[in-house]
C-alpha positions as CSV (number, residue, x, y, z in Angstrom):
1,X,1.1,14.9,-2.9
2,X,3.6,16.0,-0.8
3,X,5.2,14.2,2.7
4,X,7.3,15.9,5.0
5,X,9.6,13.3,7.6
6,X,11.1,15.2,11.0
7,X,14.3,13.1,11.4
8,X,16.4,13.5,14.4
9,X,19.9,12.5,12.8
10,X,20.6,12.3,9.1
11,X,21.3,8.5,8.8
12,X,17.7,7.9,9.9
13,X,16.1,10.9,7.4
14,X,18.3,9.2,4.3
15,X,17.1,5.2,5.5
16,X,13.5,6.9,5.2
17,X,14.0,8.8,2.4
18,X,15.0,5.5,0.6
19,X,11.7,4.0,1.7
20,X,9.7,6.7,0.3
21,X,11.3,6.5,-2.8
22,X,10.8,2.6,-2.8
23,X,7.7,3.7,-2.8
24,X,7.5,5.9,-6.1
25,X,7.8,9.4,-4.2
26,X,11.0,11.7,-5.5
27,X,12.7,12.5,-2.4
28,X,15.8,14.2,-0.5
29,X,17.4,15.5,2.6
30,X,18.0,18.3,3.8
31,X,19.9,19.3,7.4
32,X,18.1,21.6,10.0
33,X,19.1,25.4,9.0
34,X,18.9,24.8,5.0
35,X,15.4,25.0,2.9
36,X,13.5,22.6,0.9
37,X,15.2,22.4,-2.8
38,X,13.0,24.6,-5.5
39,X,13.1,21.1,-7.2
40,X,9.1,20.7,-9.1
41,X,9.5,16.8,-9.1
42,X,10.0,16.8,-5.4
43,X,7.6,15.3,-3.1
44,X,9.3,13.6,-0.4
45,X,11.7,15.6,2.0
46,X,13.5,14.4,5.3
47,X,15.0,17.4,7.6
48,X,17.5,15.8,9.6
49,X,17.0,18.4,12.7
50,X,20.0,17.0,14.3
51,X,18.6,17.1,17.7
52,X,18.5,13.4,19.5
53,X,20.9,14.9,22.4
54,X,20.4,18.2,21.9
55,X,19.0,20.5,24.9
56,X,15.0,20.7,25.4
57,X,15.2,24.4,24.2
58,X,17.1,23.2,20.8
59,X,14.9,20.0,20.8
60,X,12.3,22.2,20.0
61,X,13.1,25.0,18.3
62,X,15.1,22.5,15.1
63,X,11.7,20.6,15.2
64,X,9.4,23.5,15.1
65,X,11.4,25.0,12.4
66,X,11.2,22.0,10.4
67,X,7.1,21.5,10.7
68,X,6.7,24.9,9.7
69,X,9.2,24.3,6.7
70,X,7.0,21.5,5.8
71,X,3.6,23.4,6.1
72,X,4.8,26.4,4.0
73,X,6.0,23.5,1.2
74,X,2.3,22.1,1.4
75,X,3.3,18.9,2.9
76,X,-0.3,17.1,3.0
77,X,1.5,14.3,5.5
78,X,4.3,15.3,8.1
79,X,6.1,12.6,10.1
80,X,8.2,11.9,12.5
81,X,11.5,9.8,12.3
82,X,12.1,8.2,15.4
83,X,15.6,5.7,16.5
84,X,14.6,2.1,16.0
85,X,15.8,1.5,19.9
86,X,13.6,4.9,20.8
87,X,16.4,6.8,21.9
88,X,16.2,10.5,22.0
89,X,14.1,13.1,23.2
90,X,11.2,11.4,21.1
91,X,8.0,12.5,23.3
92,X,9.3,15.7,23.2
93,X,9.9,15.4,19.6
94,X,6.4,14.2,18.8
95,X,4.3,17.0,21.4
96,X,6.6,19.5,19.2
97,X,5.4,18.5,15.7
98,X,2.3,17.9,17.1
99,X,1.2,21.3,18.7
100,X,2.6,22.4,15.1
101,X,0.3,20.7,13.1
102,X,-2.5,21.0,14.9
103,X,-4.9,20.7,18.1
104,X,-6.7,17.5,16.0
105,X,-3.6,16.2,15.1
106,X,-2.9,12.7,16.8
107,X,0.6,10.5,16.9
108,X,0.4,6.8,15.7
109,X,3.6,5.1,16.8
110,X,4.6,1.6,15.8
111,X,8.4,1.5,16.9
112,X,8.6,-1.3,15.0
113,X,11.6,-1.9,11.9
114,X,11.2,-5.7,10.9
115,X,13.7,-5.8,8.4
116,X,16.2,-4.8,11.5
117,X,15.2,-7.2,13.7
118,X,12.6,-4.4,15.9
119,X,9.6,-5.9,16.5
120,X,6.8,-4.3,18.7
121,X,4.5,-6.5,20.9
122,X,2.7,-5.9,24.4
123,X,4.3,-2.3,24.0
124,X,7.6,-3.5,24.6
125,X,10.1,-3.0,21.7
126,X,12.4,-6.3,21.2
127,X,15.9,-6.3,19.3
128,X,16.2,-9.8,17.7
129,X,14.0,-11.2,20.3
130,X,15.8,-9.0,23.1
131,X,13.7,-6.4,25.6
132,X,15.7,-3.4,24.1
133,X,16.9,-2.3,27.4
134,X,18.8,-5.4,27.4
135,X,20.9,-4.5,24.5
136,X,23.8,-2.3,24.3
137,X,21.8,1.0,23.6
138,X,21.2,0.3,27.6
139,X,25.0,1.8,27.9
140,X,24.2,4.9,25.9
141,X,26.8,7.3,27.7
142,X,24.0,10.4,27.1
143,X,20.6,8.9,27.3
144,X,20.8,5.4,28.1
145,X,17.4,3.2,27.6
146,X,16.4,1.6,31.1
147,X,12.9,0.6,29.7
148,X,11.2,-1.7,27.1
149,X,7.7,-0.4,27.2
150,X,7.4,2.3,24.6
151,X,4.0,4.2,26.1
152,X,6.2,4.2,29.7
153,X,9.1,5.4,27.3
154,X,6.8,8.3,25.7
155,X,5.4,9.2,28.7
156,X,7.7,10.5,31.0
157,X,9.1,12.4,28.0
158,X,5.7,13.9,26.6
159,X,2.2,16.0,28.2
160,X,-0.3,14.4,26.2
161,X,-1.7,11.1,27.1
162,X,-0.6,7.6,25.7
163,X,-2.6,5.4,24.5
164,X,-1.4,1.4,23.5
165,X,-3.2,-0.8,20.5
166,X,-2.2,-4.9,21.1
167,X,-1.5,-7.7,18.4
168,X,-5.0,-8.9,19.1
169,X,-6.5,-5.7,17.0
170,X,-3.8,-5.2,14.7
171,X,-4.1,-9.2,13.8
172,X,-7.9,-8.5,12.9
173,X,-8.6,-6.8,10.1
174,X,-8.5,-3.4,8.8
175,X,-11.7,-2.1,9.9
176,X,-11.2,-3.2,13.6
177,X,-7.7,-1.9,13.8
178,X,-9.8,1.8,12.2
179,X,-12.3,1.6,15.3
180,X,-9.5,0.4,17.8
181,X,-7.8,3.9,17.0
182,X,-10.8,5.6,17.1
183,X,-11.7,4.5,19.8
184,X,-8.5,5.6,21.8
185,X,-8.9,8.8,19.6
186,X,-12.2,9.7,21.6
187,X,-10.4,8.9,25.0
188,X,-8.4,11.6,24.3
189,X,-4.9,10.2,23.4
190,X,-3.0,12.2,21.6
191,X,-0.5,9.6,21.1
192,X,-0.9,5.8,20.0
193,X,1.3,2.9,20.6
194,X,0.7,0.3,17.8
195,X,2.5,-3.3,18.7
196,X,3.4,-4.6,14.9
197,X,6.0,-7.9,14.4
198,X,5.8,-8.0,10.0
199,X,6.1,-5.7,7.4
200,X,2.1,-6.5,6.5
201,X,1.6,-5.5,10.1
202,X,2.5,-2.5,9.6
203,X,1.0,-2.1,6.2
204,X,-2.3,-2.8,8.1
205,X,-2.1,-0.2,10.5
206,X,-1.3,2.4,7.3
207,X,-4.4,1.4,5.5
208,X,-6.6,1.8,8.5
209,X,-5.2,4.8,9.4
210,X,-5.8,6.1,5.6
211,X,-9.6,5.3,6.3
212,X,-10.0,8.1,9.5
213,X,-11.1,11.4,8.1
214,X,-11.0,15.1,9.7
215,X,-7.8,14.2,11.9
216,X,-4.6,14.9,11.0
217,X,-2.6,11.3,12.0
218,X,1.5,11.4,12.2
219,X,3.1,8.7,11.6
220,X,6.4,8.0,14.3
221,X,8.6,5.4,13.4
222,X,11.9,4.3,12.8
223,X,10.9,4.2,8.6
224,X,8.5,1.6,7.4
225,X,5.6,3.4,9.1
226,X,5.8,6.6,7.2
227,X,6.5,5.2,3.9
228,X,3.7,2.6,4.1
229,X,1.0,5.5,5.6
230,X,2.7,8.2,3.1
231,X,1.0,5.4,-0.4
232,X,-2.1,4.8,1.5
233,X,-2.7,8.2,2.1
234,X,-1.9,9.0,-1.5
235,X,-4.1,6.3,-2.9
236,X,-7.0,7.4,-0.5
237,X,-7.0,10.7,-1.2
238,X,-6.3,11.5,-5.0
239,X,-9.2,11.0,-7.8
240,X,-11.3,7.9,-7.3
241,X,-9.5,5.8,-10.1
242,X,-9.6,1.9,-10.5
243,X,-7.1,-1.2,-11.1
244,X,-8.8,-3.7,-12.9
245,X,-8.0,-7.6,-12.4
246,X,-8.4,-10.1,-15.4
247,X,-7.7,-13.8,-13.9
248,X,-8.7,-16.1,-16.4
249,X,-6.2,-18.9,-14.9
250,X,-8.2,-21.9,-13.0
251,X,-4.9,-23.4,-10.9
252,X,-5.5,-23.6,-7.4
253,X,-2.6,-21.6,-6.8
254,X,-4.7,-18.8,-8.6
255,X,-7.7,-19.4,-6.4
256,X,-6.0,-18.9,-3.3
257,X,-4.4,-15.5,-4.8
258,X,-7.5,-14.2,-5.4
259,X,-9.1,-15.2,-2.1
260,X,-6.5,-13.6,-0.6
261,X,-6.9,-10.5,-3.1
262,X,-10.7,-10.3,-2.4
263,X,-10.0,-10.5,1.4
264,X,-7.4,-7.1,1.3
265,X,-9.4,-5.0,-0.9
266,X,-13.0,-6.1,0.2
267,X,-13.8,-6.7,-3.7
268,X,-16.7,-8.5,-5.1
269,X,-15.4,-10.2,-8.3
270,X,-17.3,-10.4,-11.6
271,X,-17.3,-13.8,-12.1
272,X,-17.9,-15.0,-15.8
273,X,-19.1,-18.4,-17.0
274,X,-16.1,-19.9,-19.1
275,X,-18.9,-22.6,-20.1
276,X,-20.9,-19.9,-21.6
277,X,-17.7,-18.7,-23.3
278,X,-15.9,-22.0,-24.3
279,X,-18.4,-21.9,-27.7
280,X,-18.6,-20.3,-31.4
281,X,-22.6,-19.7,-30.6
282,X,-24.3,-16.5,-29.3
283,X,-23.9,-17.6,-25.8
284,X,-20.5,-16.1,-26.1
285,X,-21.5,-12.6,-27.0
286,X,-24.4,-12.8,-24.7
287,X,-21.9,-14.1,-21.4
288,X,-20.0,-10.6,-23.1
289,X,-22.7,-8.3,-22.3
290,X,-23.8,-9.5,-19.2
291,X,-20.3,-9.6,-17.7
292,X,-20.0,-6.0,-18.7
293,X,-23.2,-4.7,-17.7
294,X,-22.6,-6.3,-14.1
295,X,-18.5,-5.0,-14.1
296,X,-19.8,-1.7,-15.5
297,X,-22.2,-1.3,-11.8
298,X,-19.6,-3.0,-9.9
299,X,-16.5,-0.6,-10.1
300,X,-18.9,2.3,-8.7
301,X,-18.0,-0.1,-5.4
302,X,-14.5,-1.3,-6.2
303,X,-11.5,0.3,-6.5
304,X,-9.9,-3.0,-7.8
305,X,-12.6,-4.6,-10.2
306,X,-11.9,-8.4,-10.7
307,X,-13.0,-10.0,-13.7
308,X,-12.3,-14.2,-13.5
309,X,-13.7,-17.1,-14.8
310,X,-12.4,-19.1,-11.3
311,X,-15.5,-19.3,-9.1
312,X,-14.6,-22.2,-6.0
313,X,-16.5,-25.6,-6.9
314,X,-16.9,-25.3,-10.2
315,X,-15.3,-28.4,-12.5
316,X,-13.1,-28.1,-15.5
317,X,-14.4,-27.8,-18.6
318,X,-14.4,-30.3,-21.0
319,X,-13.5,-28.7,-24.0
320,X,-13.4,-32.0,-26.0
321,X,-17.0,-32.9,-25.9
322,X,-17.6,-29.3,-27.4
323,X,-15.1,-29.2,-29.8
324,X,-16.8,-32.5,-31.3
325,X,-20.1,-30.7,-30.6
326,X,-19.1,-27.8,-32.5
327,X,-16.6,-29.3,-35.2
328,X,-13.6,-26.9,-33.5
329,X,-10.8,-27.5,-31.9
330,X,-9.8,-27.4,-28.6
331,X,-7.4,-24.7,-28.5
332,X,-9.7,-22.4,-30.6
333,X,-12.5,-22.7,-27.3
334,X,-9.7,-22.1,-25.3
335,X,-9.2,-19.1,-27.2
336,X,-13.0,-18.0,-27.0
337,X,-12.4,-17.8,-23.2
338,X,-9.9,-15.4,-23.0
339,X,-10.8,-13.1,-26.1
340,X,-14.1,-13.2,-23.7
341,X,-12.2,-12.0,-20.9
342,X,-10.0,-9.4,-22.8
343,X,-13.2,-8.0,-24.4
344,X,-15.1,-7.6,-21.4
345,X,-12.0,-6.0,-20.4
346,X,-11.8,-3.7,-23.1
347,X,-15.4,-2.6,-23.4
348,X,-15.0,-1.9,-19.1
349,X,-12.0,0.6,-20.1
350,X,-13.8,2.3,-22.6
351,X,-17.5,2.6,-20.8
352,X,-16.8,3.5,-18.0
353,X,-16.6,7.1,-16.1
354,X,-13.5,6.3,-13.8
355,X,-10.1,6.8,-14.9
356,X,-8.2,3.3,-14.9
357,X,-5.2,3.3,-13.0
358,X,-3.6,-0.1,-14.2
359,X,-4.4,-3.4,-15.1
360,X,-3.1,-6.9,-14.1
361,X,-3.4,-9.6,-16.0
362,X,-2.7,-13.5,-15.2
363,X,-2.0,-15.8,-17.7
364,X,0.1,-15.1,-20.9
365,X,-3.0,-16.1,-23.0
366,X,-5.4,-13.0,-21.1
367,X,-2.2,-11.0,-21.7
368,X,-2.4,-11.6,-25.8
369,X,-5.7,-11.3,-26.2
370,X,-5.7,-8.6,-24.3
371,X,-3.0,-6.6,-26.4
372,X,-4.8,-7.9,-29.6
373,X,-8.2,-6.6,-28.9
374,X,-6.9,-3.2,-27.9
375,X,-4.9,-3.2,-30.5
376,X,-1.3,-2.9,-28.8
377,X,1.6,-4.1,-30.6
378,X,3.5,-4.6,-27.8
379,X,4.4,-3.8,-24.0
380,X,7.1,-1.1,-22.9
381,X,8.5,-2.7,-20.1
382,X,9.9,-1.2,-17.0
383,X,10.2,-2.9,-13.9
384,X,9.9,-6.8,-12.5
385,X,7.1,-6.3,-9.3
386,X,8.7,-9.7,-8.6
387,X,9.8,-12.8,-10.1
388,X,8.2,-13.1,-13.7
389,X,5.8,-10.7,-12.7
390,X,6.6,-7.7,-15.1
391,X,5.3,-4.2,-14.8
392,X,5.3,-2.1,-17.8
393,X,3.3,0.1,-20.4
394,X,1.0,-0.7,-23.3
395,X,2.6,0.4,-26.8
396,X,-0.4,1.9,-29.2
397,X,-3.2,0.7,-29.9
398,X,-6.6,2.0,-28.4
399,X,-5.0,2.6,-24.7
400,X,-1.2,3.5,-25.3
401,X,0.6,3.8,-22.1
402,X,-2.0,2.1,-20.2
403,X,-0.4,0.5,-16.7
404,X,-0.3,-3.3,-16.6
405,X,1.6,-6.1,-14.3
406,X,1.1,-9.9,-15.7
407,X,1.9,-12.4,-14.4
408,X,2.2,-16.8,-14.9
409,X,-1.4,-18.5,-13.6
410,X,1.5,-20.3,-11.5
411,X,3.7,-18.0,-10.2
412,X,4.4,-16.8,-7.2
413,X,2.0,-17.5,-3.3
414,X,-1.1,-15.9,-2.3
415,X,-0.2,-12.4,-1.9
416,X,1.1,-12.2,-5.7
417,X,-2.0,-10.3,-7.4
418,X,-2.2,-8.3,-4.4
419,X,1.5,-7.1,-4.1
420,X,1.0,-6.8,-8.2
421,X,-1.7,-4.2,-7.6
422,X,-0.5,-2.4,-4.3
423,X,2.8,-2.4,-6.8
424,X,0.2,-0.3,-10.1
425,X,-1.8,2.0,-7.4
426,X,1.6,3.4,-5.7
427,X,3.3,3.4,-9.1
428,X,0.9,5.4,-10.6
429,X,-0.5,7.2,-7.2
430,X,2.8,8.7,-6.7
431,X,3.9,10.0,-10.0
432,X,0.7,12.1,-9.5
């Protein structure tokens, strides 16, 4: 999947060049008159057009130039780099690319740059707190900013209507942020202000925008914008393939993780009786096939199936009244739990008709029995997602080179198992 970015000065196309390849994209830049490299691993290219001061007449020609560029590459996403204190010719800029791309096509701009200190709220775009008119970008010697309110800003610059999305929406959830575009959609903006103050604000805003269909939506921002739309787009459009979540950790920190995971991905988790597991008797082998019969209907629904024996309000186990029961020990029940989860695991991999994108796992215990019931002799690993989180590859065994993050049942906050599996679907979505 290709994504082209329309940069008005090369600083800005190689800041969001970086982002996209933070984001697993292979990209580059390239100035105005020059043409995308022959390269075959290339999917990411920023033409710096070079135009922020340049006459209306240039102003256009350098971006229309570049948006055909992009459309004759097969760019499936084209954006627009914008200055993070919105100087420039930027509605012209945006009513360029575009009438290029398309009479559907429809602008999304969040102004935003967190990490930089730009945040967006009300419409007006604040520098460390500071209405950005109020900063030194106000003494511009060429095109000095006089205004805060970035639909004002776009409008006297642009012919299409603005349209403004608050906090309120964008603080909701995805599907209300979806209709709140729409929704201006069908009034006829062809260009959407969206107010953002955090990176997951903006991430938000990405994932709704991934859900609209049969319009083509351009990202205009200063960076983060366009390389969090460019993944979700990715992962929305390429073959329906699935991450699959074995939790077998029962730490409150772990509950709160998945919570937060089930909230983000609207996943229904497969939860599995570690009573009915914690045993030498059939009851194990019958929890087995239930799990996998249930897991096996479930990821039809869920692109990130969750397998986990932690279901809220249930009590610990107490493993040494069984062992005495049963004449075992301890440990070796312990053990029954998560060969149980590894198995159902396993048997989901191999049964069922979607490709598997990735697999997290919490817990070094899920992690070994995982590896011994497939069979691996080891993990290749590559990257850390984030402190003693490790992404790598499985070595041999019945899935070699199978995608998996794992992770300590106490490590990290809430957003951990999420940020692991955002991390395995743009890992993987983007070497596609």
């Amino acid at each position: 999947m290709k994504v082209g970015v329309v940069a008005d000065d090369l600083t800005g196309a190689n800041a969001t060049g970086v982002r996209l390849s933070k984001q697993g994209f292979t990209s580059a830049t390239v100035v105005f008159n020059d043409n995308i490299p022959d390269m075959e691993e290339l999917n990411a290219v920023c033409i710096d057009t070079d135009s922020r001061y340049a006459s209306d007449h240039i102003v256009v020609n350098r971006v229309k130039n570049a948006t055909r560029k992009f459309r004759d590459w097969g760019a499936k996403v084209i954006c627009k780099r914008i200055d993070s204190t919105v100087r420039g010719k930027i509605g012209l800029e945006i009513d360029t690319v575009l009438e290029e791309v398309g009479e559907t096509s429809v602008a999304i701009v969040v102004a935003s740059f967190p990490d930089s200190g730009r945040v967006c709220s009300g419409g007006y775009l604040l520098v460390e707190g500071i209405p950005v008119q109020e900063t030194d970008v106000a003494k511009d010697p060429v095109m000095p900013i006089t205004k805060s309110y970035v639909p004002s800003i776009i409008e006297e610059q642009s012919k299409f209507e603005v349209g403004h999305i608050g906090l309120d929406k964008v603080l909701s959830d995805m599907k209300k942020m979806k209709v709140a575009i729409e929704e201006q959609i069908n009034q006829g903006k062809r260009i959407i202000v969206v107010d953002a103050v955090t990176d997951e604000d903006i991430e938000e805003i990405a994932e709704a925008m991934a859900l609209i269909q049969n319009i083509s939506l351009v990202p205009v921002d200063p960076g983060p914008l366009t390389a969090a739309y460019s993944k979700a787009f990715t992962h929305q459009r390429t073959e329906q393939s699935k991450v699959i979540v074995t939790v077998g950790s029962v730490t409150s920190l772990s509950g709160h993780q998945l919570r937060y995971l089930k909230d983000k991905t609207n996943s229904t988790p497969v939860y599995v009786s570690a009573e009915k597991l914690a045993t030498m008797k059939d009851s194990w082998e019958e929890e087995v096939d239930r799990a996998i019969n249930v897991a096996l209907e479930r990821i039809k629904e869920d692109d990130v199936l969750i397998i986990t024996t932690h279901k809220e309000g249930n009590g610990l186990i107490d493993f040494k009244t069984i062992a005495a029961r049963e004449n075992t020990t301890q440990d070796a029940l312990a053990k029954r739990i998560t060969d149980g989860l590894a198995k159902i695991t396993r048997l989901l991999i191999e049964q069922t008709d979607y490709p598997i994108q990735g697999c997290f796992t919490s817990g070094g215990d899920v992690t070994a029995s995982l590896c011994a019931l497939s069979m691996a002799s080891g993990i290749k690993l590559e990257d850390e997602v984030l402190p003693l989180a490790a992404y790598g590859t499985l070595i041999g065994g019945h899935f070699p080179g199978l995608p998996i993050v794992t992770k300590g049942g106490m490590v990290g906050d809430k957003k951990s198992i999420y940020a692991s599996v955002k991390y395995l679907k743009t890992k993987r979505s983007a070497a596609r």
